[in-house]
PyMOL Python script that loads the backbone (N, CA, C, O; Angstrom):
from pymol import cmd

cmd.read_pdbstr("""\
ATOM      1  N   UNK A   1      86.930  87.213 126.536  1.00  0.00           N
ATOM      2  CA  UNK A   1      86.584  86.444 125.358  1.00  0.00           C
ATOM      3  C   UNK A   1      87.854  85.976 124.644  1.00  0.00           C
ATOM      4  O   UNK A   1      88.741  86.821 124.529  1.00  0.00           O
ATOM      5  N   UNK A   2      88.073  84.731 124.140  1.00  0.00           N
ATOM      6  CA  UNK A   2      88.907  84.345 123.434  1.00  0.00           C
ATOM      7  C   UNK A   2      89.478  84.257 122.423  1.00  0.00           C
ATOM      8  O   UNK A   2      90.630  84.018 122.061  1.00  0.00           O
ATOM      9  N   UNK A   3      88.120  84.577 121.780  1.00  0.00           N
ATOM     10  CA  UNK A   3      88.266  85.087 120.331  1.00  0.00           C
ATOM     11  C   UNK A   3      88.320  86.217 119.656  1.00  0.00           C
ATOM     12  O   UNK A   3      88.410  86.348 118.435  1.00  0.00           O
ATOM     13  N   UNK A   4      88.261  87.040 120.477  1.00  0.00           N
ATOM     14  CA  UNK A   4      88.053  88.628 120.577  1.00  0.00           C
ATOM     15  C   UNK A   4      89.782  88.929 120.279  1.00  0.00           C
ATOM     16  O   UNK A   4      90.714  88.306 120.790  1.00  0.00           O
ATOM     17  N   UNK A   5      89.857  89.878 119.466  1.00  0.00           N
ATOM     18  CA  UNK A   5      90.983  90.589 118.734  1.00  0.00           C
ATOM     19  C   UNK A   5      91.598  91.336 119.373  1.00  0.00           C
ATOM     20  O   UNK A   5      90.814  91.837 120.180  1.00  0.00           O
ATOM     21  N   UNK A   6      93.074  91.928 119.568  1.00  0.00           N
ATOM     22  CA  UNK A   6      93.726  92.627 120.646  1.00  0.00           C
ATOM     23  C   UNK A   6      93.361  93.783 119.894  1.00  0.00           C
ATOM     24  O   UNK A   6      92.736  93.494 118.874  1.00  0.00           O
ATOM     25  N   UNK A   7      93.559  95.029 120.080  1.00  0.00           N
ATOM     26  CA  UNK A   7      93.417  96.302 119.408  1.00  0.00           C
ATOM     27  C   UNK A   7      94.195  96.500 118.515  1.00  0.00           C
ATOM     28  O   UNK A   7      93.827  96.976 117.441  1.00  0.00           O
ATOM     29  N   UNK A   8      96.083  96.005 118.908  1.00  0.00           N
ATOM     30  CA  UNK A   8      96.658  96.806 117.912  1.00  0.00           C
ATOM     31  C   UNK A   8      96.374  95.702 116.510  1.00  0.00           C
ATOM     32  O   UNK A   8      96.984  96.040 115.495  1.00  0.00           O
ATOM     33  N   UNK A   9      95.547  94.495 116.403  1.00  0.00           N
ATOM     34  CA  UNK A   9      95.505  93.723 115.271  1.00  0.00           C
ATOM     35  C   UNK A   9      94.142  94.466 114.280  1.00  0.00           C
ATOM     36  O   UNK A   9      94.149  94.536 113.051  1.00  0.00           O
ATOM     37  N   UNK A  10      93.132  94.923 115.114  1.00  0.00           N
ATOM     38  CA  UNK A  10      92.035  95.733 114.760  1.00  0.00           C
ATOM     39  C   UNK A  10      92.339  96.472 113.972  1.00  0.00           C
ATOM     40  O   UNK A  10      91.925  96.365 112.818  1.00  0.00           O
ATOM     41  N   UNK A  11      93.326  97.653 114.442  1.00  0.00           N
ATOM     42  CA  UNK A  11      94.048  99.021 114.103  1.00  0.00           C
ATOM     43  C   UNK A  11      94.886  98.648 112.950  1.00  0.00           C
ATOM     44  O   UNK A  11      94.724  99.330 111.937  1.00  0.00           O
ATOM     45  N   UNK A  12      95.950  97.479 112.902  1.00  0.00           N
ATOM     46  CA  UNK A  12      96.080  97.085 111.998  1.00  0.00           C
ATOM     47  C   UNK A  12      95.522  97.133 110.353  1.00  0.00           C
ATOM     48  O   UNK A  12      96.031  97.657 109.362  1.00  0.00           O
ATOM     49  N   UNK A  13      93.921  96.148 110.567  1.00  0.00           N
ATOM     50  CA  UNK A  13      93.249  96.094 109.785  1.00  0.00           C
ATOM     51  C   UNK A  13      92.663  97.046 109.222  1.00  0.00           C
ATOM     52  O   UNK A  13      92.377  97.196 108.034  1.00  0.00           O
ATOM     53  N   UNK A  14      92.484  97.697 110.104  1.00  0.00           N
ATOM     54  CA  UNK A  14      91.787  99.334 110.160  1.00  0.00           C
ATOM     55  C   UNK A  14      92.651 100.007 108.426  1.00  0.00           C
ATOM     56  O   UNK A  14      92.371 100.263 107.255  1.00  0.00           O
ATOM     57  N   UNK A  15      93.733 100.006 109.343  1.00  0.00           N
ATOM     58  CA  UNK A  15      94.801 100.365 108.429  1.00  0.00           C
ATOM     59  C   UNK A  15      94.853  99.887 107.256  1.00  0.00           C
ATOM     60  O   UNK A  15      94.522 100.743 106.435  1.00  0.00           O
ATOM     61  N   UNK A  16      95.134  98.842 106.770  1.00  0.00           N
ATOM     62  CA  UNK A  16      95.062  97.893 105.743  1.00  0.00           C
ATOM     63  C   UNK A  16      93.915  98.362 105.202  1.00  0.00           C
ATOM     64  O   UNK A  16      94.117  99.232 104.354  1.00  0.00           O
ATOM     65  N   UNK A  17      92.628  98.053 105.421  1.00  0.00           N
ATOM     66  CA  UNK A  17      91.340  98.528 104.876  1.00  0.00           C
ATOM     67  C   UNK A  17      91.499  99.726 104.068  1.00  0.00           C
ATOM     68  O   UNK A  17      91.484  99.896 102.849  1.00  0.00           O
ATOM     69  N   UNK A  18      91.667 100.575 105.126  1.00  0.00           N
ATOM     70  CA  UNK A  18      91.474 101.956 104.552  1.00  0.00           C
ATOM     71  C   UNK A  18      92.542 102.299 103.453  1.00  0.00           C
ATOM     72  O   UNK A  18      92.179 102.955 102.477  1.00  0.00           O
ATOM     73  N   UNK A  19      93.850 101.879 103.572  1.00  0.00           N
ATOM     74  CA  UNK A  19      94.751 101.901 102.423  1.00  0.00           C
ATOM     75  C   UNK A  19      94.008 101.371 101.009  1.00  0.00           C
ATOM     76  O   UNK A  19      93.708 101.942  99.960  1.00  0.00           O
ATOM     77  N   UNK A  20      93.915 100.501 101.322  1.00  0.00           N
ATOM     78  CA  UNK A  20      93.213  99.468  99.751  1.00  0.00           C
ATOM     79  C   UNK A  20      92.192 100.243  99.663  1.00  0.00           C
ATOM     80  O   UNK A  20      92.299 100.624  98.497  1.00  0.00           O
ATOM     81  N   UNK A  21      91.472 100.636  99.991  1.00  0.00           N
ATOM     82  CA  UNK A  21      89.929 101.823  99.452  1.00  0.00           C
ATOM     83  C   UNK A  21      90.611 102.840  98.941  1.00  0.00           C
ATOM     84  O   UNK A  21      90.375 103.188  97.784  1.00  0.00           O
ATOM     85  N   UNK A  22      91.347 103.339  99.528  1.00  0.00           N
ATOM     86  CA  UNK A  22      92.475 104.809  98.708  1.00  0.00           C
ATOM     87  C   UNK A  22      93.033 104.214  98.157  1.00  0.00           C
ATOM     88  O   UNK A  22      93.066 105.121  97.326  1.00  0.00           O
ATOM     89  N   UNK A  23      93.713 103.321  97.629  1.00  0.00           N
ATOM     90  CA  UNK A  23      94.547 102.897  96.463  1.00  0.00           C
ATOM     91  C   UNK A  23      94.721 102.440  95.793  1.00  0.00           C
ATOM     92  O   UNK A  23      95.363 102.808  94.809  1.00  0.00           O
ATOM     93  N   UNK A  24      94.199 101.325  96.001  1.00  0.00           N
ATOM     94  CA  UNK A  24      93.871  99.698  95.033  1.00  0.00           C
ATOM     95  C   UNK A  24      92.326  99.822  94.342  1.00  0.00           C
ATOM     96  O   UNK A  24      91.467 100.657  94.626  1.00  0.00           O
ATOM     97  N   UNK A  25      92.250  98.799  93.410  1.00  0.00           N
ATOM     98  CA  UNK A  25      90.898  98.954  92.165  1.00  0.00           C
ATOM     99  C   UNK A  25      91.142  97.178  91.676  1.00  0.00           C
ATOM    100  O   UNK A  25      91.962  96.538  91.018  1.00  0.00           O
ATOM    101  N   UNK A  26      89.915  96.916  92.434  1.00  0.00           N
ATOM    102  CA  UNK A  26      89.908  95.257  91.931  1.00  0.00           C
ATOM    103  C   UNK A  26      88.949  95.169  90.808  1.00  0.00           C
ATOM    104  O   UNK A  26      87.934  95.859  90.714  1.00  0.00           O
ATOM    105  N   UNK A  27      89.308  94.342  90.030  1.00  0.00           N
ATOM    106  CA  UNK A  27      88.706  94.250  88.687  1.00  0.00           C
ATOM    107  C   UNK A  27      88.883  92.495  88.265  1.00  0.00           C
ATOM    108  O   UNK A  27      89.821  91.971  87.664  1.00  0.00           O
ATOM    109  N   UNK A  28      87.673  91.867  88.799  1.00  0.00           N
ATOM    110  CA  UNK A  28      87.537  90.489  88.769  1.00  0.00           C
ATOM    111  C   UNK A  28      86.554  90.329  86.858  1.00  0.00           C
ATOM    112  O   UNK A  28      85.668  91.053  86.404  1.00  0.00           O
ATOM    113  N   UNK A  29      87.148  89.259  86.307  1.00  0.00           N
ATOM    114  CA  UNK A  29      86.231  88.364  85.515  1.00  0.00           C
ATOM    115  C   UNK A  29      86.090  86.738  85.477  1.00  0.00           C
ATOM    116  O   UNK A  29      86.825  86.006  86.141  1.00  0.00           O
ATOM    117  N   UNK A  30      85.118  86.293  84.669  1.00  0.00           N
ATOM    118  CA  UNK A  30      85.145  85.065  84.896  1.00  0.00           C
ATOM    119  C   UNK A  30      85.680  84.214  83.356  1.00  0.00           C
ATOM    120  O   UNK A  30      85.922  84.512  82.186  1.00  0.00           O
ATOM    121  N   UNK A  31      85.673  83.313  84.009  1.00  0.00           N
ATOM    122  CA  UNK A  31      86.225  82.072  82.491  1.00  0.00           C
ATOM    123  C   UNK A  31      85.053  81.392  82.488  1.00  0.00           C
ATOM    124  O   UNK A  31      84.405  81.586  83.517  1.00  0.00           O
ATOM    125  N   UNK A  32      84.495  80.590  81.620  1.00  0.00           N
ATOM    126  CA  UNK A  32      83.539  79.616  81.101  1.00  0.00           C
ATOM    127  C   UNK A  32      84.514  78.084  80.735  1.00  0.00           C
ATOM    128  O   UNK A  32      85.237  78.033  79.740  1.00  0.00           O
ATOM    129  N   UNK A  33      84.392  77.064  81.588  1.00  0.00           N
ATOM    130  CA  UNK A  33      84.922  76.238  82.185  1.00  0.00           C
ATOM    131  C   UNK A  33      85.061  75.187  80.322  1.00  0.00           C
ATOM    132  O   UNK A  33      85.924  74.397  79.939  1.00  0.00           O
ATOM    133  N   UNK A  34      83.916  75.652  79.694  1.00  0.00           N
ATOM    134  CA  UNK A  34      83.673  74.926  78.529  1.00  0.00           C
ATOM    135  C   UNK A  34      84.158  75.627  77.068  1.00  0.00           C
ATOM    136  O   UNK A  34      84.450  74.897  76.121  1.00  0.00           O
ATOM    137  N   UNK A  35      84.216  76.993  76.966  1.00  0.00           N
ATOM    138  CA  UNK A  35      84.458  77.693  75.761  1.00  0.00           C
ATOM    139  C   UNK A  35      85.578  77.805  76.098  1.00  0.00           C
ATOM    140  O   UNK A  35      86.361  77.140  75.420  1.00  0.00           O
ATOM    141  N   UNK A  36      86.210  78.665  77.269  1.00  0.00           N
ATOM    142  CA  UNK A  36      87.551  79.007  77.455  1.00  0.00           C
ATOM    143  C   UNK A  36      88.429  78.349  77.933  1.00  0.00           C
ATOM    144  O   UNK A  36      89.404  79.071  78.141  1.00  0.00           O
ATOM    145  N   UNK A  37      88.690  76.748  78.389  1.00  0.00           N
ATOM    146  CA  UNK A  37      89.721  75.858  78.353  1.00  0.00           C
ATOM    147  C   UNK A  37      91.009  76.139  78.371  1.00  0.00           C
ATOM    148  O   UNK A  37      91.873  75.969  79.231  1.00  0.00           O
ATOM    149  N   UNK A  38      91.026  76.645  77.187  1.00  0.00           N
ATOM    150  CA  UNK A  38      92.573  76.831  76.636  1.00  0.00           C
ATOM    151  C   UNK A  38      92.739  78.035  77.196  1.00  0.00           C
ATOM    152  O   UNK A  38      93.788  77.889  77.825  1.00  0.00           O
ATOM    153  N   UNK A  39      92.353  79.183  77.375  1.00  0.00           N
ATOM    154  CA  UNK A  39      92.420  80.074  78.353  1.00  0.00           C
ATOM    155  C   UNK A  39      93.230  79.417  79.585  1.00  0.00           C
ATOM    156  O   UNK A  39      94.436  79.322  79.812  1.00  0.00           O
ATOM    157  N   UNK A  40      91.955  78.959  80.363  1.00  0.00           N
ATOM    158  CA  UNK A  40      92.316  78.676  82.066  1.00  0.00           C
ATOM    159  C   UNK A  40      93.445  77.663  82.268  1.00  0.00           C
ATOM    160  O   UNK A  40      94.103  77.648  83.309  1.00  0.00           O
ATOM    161  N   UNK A  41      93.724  76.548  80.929  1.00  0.00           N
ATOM    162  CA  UNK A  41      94.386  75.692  81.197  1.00  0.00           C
ATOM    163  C   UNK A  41      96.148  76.897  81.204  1.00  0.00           C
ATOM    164  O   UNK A  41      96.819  76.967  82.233  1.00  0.00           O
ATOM    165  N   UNK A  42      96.615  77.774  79.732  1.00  0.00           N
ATOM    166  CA  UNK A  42      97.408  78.652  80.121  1.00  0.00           C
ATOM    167  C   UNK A  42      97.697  79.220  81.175  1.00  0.00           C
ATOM    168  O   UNK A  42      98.874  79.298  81.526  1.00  0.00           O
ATOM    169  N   UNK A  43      96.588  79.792  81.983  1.00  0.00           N
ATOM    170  CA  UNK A  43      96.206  80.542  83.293  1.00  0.00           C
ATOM    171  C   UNK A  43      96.939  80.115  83.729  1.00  0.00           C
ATOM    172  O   UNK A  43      97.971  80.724  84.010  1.00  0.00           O
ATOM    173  N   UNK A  44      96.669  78.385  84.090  1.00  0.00           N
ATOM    174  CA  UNK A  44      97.193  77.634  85.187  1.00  0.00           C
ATOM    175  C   UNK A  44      99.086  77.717  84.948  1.00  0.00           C
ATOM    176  O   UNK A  44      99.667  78.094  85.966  1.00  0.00           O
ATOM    177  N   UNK A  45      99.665  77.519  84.179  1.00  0.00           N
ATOM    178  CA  UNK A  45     101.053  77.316  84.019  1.00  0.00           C
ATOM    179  C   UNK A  45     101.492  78.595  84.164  1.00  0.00           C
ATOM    180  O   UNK A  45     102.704  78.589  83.950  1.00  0.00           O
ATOM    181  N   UNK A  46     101.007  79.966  84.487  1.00  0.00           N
ATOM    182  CA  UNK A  46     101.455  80.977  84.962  1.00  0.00           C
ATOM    183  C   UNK A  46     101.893  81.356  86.454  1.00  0.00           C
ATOM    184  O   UNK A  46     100.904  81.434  87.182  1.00  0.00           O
ATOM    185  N   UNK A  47     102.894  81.569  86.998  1.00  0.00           N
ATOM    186  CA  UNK A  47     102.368  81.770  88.775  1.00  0.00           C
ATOM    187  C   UNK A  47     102.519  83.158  88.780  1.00  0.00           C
ATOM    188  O   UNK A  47     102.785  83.467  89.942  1.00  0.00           O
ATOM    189  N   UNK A  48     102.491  83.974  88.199  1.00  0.00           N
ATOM    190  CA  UNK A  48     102.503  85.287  88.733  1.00  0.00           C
ATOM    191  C   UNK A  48     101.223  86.060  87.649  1.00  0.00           C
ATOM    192  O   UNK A  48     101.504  87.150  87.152  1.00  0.00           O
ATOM    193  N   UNK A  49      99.968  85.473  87.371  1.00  0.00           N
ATOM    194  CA  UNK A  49      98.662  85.897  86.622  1.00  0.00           C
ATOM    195  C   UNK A  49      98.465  87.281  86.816  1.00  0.00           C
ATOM    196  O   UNK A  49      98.460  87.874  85.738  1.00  0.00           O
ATOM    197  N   UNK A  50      98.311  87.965  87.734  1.00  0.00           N
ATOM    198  CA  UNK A  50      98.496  89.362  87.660  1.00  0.00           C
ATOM    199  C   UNK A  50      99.385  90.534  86.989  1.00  0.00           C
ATOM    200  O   UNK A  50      99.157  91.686  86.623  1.00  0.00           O
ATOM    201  N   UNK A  51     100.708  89.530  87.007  1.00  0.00           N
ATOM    202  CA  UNK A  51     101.673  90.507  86.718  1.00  0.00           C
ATOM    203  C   UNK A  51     101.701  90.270  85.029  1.00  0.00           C
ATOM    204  O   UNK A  51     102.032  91.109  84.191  1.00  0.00           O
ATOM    205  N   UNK A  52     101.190  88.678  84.757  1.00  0.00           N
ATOM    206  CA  UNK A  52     101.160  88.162  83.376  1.00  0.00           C
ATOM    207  C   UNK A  52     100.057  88.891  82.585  1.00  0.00           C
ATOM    208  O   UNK A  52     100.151  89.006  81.363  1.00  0.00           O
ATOM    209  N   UNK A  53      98.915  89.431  83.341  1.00  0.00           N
ATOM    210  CA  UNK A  53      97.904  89.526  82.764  1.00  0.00           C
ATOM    211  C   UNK A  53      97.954  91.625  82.402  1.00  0.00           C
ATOM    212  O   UNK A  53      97.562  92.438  81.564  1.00  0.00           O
ATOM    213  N   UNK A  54      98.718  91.570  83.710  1.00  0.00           N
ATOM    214  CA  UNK A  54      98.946  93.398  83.688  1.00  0.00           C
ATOM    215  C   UNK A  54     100.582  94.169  82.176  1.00  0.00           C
ATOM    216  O   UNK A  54     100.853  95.311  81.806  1.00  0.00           O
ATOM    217  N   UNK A  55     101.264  92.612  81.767  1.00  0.00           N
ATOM    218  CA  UNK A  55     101.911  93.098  81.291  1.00  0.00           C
ATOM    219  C   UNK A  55     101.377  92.976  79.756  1.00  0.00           C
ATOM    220  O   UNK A  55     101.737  93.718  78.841  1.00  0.00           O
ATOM    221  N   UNK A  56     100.634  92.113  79.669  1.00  0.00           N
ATOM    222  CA  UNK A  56      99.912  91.841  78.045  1.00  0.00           C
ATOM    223  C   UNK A  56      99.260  93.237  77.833  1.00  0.00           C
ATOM    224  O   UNK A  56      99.395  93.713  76.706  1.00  0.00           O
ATOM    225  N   UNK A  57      98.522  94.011  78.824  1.00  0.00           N
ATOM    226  CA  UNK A  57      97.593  95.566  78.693  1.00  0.00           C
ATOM    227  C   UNK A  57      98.340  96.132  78.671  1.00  0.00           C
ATOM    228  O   UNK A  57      98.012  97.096  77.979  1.00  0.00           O
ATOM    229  N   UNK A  58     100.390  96.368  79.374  1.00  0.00           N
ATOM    230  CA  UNK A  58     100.587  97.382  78.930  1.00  0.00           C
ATOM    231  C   UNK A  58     101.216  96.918  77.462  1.00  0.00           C
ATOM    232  O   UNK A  58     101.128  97.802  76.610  1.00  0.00           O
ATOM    233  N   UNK A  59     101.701  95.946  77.119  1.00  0.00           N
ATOM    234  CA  UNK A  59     101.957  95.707  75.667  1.00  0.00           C
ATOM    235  C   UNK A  59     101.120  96.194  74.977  1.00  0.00           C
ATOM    236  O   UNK A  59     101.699  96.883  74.136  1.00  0.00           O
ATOM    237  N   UNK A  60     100.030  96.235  74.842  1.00  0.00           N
ATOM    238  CA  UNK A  60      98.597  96.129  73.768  1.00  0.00           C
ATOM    239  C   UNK A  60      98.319  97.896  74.331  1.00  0.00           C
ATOM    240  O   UNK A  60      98.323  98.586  73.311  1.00  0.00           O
ATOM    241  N   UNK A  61      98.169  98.476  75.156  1.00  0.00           N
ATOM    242  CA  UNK A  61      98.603  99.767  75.222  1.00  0.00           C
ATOM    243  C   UNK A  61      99.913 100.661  74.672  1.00  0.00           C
ATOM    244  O   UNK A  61      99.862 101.891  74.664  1.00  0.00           O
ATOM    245  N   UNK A  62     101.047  99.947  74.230  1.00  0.00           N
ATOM    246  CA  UNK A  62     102.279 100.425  73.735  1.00  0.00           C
ATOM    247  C   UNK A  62     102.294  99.669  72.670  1.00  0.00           C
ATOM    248  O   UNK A  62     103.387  99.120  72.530  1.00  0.00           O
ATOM    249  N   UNK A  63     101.440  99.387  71.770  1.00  0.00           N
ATOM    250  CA  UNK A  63     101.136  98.890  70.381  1.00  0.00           C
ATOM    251  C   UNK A  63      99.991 100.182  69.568  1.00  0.00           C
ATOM    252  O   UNK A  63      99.900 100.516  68.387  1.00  0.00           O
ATOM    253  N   UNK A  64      99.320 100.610  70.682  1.00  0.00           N
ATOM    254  CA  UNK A  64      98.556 101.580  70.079  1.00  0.00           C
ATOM    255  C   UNK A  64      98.849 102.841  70.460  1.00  0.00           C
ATOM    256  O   UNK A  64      97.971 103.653  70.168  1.00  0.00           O
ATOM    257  N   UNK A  65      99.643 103.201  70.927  1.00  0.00           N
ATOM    258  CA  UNK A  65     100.935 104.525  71.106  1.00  0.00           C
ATOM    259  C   UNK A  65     101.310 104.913  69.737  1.00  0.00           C
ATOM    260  O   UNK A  65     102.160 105.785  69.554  1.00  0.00           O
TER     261      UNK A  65
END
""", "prot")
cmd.dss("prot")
cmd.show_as("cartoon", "prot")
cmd.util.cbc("prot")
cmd.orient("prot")
């Protein structure tokens, strides 16, 4: 089969998978395309949103310290 996966790419994934279940914690929300604008339009001029969004919580966590 051609499309069929070699093992060590499987094992790979395997790997990968099982790491992110032991370690990682995804935590998705949404924007409202009409109230929050000014939100998503900011969003957009960010390229690193995760790291932007993870450093505002620990600010606002080391405000109430």
């Amino acid at each position: 089969m051609a499309d069929e996966k070699p093992n060590w790419y499987k094992n790979k994934l395997d790997y990968i998978n099982k790491y992110n279940r032991k370690n990682k914690k995804q935590i998705k929300f949404e924007l409202n395309i009409n109230t929050e604008a000014d939100i998503i339009q900011h969003l957009e001029t960010i390229d690193n949103k995760a790291g932007y969004i993870k450093q505002l919580i620990r600010d606002d966590i080391a405000k109430k310290q």
